[in-house]
DRENLUMMI-602413 format. One record per residue (C-alpha): residue in one letter; x negated, y negated, z. Coordinates in steps of 0.2 Angstrom, whole numbers. Last residue first. Layout:
<nodes>
NODE / code / u / v / w
NODE / a / X / Y / Z
...
</nodes>
This chain:
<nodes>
NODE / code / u / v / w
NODE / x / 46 / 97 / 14
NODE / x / 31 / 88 / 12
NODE / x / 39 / 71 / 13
NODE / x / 49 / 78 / 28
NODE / x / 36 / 83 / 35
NODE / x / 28 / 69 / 36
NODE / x / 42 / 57 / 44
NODE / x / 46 / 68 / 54
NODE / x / 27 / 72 / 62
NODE / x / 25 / 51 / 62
NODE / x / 41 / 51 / 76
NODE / x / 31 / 65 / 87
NODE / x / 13 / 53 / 83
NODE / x / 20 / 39 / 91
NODE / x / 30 / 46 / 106
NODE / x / 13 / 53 / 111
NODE / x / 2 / 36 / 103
NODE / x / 13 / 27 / 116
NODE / x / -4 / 19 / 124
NODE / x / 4 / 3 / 119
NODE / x / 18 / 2 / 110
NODE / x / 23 / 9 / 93
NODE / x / 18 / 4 / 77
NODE / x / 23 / 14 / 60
NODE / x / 15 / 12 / 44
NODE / x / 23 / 21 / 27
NODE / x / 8 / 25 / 14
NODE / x / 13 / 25 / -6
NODE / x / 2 / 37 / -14
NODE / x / -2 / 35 / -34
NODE / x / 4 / 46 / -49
NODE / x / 7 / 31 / -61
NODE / x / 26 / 31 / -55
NODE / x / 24 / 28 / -38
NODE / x / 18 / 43 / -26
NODE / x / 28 / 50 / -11
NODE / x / 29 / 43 / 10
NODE / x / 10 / 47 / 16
NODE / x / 10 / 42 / 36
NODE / x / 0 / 27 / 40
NODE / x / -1 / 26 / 60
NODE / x / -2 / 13 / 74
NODE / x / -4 / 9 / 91
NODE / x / -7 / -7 / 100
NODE / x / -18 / -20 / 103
NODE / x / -8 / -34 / 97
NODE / x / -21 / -41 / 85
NODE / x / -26 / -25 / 79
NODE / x / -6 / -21 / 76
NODE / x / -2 / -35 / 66
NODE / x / -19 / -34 / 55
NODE / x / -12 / -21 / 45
NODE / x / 1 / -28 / 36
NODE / x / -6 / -42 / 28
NODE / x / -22 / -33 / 24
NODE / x / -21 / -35 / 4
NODE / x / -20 / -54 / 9
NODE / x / -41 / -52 / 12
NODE / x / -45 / -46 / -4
NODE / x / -36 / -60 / -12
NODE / x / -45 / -72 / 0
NODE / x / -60 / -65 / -5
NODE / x / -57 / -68 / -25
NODE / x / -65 / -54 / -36
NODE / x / -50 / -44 / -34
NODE / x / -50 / -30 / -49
NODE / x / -70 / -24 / -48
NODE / x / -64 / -6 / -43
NODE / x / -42 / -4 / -50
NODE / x / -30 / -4 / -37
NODE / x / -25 / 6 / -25
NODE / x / -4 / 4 / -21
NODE / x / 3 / -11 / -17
NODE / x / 7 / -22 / -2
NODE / x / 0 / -11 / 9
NODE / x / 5 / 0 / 26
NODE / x / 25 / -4 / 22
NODE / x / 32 / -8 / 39
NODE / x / 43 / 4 / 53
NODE / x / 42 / -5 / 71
NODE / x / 46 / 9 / 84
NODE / x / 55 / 14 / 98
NODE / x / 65 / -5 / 97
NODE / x / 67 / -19 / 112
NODE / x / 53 / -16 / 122
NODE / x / 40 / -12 / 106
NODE / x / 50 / -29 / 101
NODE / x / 43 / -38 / 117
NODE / x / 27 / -32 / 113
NODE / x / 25 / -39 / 94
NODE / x / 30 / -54 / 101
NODE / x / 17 / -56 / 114
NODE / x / 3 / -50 / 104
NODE / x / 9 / -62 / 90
NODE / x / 8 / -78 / 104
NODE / x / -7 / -72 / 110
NODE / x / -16 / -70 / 93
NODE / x / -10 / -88 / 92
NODE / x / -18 / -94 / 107
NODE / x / -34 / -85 / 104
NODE / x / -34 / -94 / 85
NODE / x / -32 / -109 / 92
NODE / x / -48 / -108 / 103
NODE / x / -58 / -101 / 86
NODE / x / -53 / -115 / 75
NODE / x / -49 / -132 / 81
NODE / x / -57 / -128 / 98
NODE / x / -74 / -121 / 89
NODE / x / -77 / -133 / 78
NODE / x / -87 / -145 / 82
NODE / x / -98 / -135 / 93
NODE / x / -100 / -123 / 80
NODE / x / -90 / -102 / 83
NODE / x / -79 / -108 / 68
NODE / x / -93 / -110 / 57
NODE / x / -101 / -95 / 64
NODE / x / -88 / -82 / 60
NODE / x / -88 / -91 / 41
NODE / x / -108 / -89 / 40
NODE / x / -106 / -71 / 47
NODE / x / -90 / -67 / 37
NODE / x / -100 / -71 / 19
NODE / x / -115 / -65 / 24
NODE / x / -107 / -49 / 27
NODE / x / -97 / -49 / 9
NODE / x / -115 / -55 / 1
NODE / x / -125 / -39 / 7
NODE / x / -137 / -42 / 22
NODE / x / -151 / -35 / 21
NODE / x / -159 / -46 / 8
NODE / x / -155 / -62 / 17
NODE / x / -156 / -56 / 31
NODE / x / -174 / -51 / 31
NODE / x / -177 / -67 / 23
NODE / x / -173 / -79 / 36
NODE / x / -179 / -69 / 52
NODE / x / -195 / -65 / 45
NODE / x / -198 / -82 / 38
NODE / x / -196 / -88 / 55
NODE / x / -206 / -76 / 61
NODE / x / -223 / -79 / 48
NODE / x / -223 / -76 / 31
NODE / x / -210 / -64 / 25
NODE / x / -214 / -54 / 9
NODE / x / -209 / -40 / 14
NODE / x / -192 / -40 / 21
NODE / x / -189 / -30 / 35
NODE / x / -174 / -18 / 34
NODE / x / -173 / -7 / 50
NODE / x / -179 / -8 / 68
NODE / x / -185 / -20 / 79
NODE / x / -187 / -35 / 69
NODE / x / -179 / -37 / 52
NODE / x / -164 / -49 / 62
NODE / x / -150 / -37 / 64
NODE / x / -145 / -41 / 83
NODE / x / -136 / -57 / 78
NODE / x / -123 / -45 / 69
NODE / x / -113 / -46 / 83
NODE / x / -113 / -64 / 86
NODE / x / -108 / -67 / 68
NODE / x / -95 / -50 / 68
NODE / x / -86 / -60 / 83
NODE / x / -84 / -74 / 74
NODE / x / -79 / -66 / 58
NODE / x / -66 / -55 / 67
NODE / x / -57 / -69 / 77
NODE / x / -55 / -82 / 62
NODE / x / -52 / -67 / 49
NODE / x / -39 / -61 / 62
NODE / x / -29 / -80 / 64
NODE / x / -29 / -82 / 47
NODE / x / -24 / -66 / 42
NODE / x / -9 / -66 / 56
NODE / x / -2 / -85 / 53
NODE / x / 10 / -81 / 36
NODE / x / 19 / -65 / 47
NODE / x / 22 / -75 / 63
NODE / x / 39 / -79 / 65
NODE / x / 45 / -59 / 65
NODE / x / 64 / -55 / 65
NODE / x / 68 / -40 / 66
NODE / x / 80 / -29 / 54
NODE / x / 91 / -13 / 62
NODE / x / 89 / 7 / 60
NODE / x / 95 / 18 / 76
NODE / x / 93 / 34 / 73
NODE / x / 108 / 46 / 66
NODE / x / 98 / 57 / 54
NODE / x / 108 / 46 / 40
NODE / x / 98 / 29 / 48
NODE / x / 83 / 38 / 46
NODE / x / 85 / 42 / 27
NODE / x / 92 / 27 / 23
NODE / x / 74 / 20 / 32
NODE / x / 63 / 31 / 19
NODE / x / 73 / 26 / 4
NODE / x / 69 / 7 / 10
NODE / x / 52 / 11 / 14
NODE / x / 50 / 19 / -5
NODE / x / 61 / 6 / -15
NODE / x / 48 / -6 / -6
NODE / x / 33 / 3 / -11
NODE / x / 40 / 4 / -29
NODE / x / 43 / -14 / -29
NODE / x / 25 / -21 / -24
NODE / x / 25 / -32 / -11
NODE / x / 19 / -48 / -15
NODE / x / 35 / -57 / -15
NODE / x / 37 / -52 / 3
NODE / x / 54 / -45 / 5
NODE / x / 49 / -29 / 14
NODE / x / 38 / -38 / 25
NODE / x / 50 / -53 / 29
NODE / x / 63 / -42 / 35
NODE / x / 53 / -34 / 50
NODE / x / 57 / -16 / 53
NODE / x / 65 / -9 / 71
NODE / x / 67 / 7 / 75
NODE / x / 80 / 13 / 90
NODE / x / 76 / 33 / 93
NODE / x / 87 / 47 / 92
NODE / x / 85 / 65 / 93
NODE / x / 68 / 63 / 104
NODE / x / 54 / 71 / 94
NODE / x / 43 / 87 / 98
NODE / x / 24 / 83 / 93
NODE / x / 19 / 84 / 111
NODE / x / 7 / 99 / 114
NODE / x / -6 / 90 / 103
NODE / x / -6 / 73 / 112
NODE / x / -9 / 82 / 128
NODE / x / -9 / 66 / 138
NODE / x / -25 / 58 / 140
NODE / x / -25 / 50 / 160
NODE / x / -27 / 29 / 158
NODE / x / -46 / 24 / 165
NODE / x / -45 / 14 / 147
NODE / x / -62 / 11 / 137
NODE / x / -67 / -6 / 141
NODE / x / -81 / -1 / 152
NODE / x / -89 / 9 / 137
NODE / x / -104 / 21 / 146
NODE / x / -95 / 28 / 159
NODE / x / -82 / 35 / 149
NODE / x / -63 / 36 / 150
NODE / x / -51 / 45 / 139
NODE / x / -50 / 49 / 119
NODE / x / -60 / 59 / 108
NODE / x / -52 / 76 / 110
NODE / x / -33 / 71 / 113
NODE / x / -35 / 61 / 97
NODE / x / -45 / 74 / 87
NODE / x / -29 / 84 / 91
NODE / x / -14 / 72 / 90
NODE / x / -23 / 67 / 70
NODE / x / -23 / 87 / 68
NODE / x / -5 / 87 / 72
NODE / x / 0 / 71 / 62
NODE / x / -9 / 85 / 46
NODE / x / -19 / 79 / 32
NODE / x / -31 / 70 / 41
NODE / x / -41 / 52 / 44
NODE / x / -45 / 51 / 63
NODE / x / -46 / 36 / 73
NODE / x / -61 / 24 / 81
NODE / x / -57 / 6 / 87
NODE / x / -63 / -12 / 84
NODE / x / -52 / -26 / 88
NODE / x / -61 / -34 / 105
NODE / x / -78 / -29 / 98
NODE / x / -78 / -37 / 80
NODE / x / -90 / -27 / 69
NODE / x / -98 / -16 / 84
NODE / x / -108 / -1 / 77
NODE / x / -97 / 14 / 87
NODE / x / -108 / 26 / 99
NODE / x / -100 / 17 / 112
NODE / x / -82 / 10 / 107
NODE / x / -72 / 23 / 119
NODE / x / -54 / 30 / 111
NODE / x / -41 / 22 / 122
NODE / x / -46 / 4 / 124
NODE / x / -38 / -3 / 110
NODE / x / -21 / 10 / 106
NODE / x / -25 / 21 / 92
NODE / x / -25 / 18 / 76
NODE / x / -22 / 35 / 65
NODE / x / -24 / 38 / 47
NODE / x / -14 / 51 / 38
NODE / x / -15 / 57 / 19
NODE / x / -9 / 49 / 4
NODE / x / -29 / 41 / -3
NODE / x / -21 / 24 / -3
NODE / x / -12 / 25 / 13
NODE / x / -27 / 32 / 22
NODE / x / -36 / 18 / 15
NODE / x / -26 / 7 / 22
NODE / x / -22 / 15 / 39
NODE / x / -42 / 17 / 44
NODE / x / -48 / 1 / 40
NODE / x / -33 / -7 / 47
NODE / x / -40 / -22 / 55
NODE / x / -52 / -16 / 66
NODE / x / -50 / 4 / 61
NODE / x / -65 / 14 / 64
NODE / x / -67 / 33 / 54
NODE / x / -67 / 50 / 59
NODE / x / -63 / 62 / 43
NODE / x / -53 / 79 / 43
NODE / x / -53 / 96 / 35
NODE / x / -68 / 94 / 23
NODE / x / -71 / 89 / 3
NODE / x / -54 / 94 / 2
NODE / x / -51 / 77 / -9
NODE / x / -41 / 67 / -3
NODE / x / -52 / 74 / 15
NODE / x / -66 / 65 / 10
NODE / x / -56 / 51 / -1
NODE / x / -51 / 43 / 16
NODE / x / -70 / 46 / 26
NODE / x / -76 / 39 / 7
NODE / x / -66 / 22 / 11
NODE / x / -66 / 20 / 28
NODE / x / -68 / 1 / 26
NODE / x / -58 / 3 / 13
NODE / x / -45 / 7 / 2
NODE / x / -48 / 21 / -10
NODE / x / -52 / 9 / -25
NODE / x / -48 / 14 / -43
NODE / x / -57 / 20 / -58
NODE / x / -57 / 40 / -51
NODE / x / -38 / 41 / -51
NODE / x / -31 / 52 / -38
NODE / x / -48 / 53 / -31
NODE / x / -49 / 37 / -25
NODE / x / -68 / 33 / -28
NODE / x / -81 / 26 / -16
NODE / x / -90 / 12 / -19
NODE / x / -108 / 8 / -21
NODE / x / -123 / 13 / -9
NODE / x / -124 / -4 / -3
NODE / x / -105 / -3 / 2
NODE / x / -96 / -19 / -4
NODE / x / -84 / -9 / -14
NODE / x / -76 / 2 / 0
NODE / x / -58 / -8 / -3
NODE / x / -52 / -18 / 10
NODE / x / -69 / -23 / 15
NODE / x / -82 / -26 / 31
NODE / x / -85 / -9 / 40
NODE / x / -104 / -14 / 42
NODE / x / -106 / -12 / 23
NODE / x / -88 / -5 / 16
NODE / x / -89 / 14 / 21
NODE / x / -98 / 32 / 12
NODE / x / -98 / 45 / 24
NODE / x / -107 / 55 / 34
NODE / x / -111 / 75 / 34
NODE / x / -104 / 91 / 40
NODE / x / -100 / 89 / 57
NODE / x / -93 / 106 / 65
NODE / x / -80 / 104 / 79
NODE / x / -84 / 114 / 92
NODE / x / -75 / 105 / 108
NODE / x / -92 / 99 / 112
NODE / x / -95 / 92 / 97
NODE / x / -79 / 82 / 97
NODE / x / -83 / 74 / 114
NODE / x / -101 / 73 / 108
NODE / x / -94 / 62 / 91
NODE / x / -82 / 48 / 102
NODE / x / -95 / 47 / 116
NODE / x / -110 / 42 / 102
NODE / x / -123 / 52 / 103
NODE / x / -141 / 43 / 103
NODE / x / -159 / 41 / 96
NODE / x / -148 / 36 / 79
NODE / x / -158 / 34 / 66
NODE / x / -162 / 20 / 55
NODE / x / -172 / 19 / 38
NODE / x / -163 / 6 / 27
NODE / x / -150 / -4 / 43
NODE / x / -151 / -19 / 34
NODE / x / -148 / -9 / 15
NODE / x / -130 / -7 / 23
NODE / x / -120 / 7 / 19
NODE / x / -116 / 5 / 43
NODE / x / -135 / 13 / 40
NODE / x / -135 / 28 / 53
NODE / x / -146 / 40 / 50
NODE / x / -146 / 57 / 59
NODE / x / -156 / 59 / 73
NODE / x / -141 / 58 / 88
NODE / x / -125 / 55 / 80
NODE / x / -120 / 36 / 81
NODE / x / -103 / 32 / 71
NODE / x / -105 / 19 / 59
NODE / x / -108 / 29 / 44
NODE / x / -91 / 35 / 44
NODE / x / -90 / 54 / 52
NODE / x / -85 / 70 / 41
NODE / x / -76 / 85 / 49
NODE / x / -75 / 105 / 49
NODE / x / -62 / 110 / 62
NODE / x / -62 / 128 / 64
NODE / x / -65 / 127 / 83
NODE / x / -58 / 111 / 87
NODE / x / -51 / 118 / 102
NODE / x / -68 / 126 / 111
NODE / x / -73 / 143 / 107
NODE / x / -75 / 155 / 121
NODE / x / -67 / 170 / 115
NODE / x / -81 / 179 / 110
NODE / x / -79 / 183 / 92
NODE / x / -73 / 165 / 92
NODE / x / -89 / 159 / 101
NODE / x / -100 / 168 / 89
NODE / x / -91 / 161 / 75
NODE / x / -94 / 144 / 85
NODE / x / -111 / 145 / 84
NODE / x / -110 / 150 / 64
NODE / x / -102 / 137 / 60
NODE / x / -114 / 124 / 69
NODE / x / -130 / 133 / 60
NODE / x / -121 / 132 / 44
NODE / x / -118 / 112 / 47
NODE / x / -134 / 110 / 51
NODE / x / -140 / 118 / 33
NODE / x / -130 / 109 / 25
NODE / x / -131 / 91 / 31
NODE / x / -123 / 79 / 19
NODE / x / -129 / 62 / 16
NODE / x / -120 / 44 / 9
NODE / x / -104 / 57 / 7
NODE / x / -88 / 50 / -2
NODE / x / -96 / 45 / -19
NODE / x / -81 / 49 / -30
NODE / x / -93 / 55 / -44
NODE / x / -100 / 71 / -31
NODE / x / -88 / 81 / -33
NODE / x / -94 / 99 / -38
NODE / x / -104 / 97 / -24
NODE / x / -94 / 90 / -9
NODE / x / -80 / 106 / -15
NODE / x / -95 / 118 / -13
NODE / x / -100 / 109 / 3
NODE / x / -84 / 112 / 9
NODE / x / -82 / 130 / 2
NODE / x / -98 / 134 / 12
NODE / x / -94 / 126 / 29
NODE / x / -77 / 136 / 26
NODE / x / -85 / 153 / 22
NODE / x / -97 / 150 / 39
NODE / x / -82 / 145 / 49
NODE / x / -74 / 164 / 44
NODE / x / -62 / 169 / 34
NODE / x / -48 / 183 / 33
NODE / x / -52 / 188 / 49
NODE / x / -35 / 186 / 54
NODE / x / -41 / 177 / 69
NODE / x / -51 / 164 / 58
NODE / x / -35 / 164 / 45
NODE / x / -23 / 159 / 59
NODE / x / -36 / 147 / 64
NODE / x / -37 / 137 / 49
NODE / x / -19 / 135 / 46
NODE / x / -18 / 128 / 64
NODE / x / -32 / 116 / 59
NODE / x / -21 / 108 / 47
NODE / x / -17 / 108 / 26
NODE / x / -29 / 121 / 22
NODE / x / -35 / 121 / 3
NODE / x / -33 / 141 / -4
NODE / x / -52 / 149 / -4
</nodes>
């Protein structure tokens, strides 16, 4: 079976009758098999995922299958789906199930989308680069000794690899984008508030948000369309109307984009991505759009002012974790206080421990206005300036990392870790959309990811730009 690039490619062949969902199911799981080295699935459920398939086979023949008919998908292991585990790749969470459905997974479930298994993550979404998993990292597939990016790391590599059509992931500071730019394919963040958060194990709750990792912007409009809108049981998820994300791929003929000078002269950035934007923006300027430098005061405060936010709200998150009601206990506790102490300890992997103790640092009575309360009134002032360029420009166009995957075990310093996210955190902090698009290789073979941010809830205007740039790259 030829490797399909988007659902449409998929249903062309299903009304051919030149396949069916039960050939796909098994040429995934055949591709899931013969790859098992790059660790991207923690569990894989066949036989459900034959069963699905051949549901929605009967609903084709019938004419009643939903629109994600055809759509065979990996979720992160953060994603709730109703008796199947749910360990966030953390040895805290050994043994759990899900006793619900998240909102995000029904809503594809009921569309006929076929879930063929979870997928390997940095524990409790905490890395840039899948290595802090308890079940070990995930492997870029374009070269099996280097990092696919993380937290989504294995949901990235998933569909890298054709091990299934499309991967849902969470993105909180860029854990979709990055590894998406890593593994060249397309990760979506949308707007915060659009997508809702129940079903989704909370890492820091006013960033976190679900997106789809695909091969196709038009498969990324779809899941999007599927997924999003209000619910009931998230009230922060927008009451805004969904548009049909899908049927509105068409572009403008001009659009005003802005890019911010400092990113692509960052001394970190690595030349061949910058040779790579700086093509990519020629380009636009020749097609007639609008192409001018912003300036962007805040570029030095944004890691520090996220890692201050998302490790406090990860220490009061994680609270609930304690070895008490429900997964890891350590057994040779004592007595409760004992319990407490050494169950997360041993749960507990050392990057988590690591934010926890920081996210609780800055949360102390001592510290909290010096840190935490400064932190809110500089996430403020980026938010505020990131939106009054979205008013100014269509579009603010930066590179999605500063290099290209790098090699598993290379950055044993945190902070080093951390930096890899300098581009990323912009748009978590603001709230706003953003996409990684795949933009060529660098010269060891290598993607190179392009980011775009547009304003909130513009993910329509977003996602028509981001189907440009992509095809022209596949062109």
């Amino acid at each position: 079976m030829k490797r399909f690039h988007s659902l449409s490619e998929v249903r062309s062949e299903l009304a051919a009758g030149t396949t069916s969902c039960r050939q796909l199911v098994e040429y995934y799981l055949g591709n899931i098999e013969r790859q098992q080295h790059l660790n991207a699935f923690l569990e894989v459920w066949p036989d459900e995922a034959r069963a699905q398939a051949d549901a929605v086979d009967a609903k084709l023949a019938a004419g009643t299958a939903g629109p994600l008919a055809g759509m065979v998908l990996g979720i992160k292991d953060v994603l709730a789906y109703a008796g199947h585990s749910l360990q966030s790749s953390s040895l805290m969470l050994d043994g759990f199930k899900s006793l619900f459905t998240g909102t995000a997974v029904q809503r594809l479930l009921d569309a006929d989308a076929i879930i063929i298994g979870r997928q390997n993550c940095d524990e409790f979404a905490m890395g840039g680069s899948n290595e802090t998993s308890y079940f070990g990292p995930a492997r870029n597939a374009a070269d099996p000794d280097r990092v696919p990016g993380g937290s989504s790391g294995g949901s990235a590599v998933a569909v890298q690899a054709d091990m299934c059509l499309a991967s849902i992931g969470s993105d909180t500071g860029g854990s979709v984008r990055q590894p998406a730019a890593f593994c060249g394919v397309v990760g979506l963040k949308p707007t915060y508030s659009r997508v809702s958060r129940y079903g989704l194990v909370a890492f820091a709750s006013s960033f976190d948000q679900i997106g789809p990792i695909t091969r196709s912007v038009q498969d990324a409009a779809l899941l999007l369309e599927v997924m999003a809108g209000p619910d009931g049981m998230d009230s922060t998820a927008s009451q805004r109307e969904v548009p049909a994300y899908s049927q509105q791929l068409t572009p403008a003929p001009h659009y005003r984009i802005g890019y911010i000078a400092d990113a692509i002269d960052s001394e970190g950035l690595n030349p061949e991505i910058k040779a790579a934007l700086e093509t990519q923006l020629d380009i636009l300027r020749g097609q007639g759009h609008v192409v001018e430098a912003v300036d962007f005061p805040y570029l030095d405060f944004m890691i520090p002012t996220y890692y201050i936010l998302t490790t406090a709200e990860a220490s009061s998150n994680l609270g609930r974790f304690d070895g008490v009601k429900y997964g890891y206990r350590a057994p040779d506790a004592t007595d409760l206080e004992s319990l407490y102490k050494k169950s997360r300890a041993q749960g507990f992997g050392a990057e988590v421990q690591r934010r926890i103790l920081l996210g609780t640092f800055v949360l102390s009575a001592n510290y909290y206005d010096a840190y935490y309360t400064k932190a809110q009134r500089v996430r403020r002032l980026i938010k505020d300036k990131t939106d009054e360029l979205l008013r100014q420009y269509d579009f603010l166009v930066l590179p999605t990392t500063p290099t290209t995957a790098f090699k598993i075990g290379e950055k044993q310093d945190p902070v080093s870790m951390y930096l890899a996210d300098i581009f990323t955190v912009q748009a978590s902090l603001a709230g706003v959309p953003a996409i990684s698009v795949p933009v060529g290789e660098d010269a060891a073979g290598l993607p190179i990811g392009l980011q775009v941010m547009a304003g909130a809830f513009r993910e329509a205007e977003l996602l028509a730009f981001a189907s440009v740039l992509t095809e022209e790259v596949l062109a």
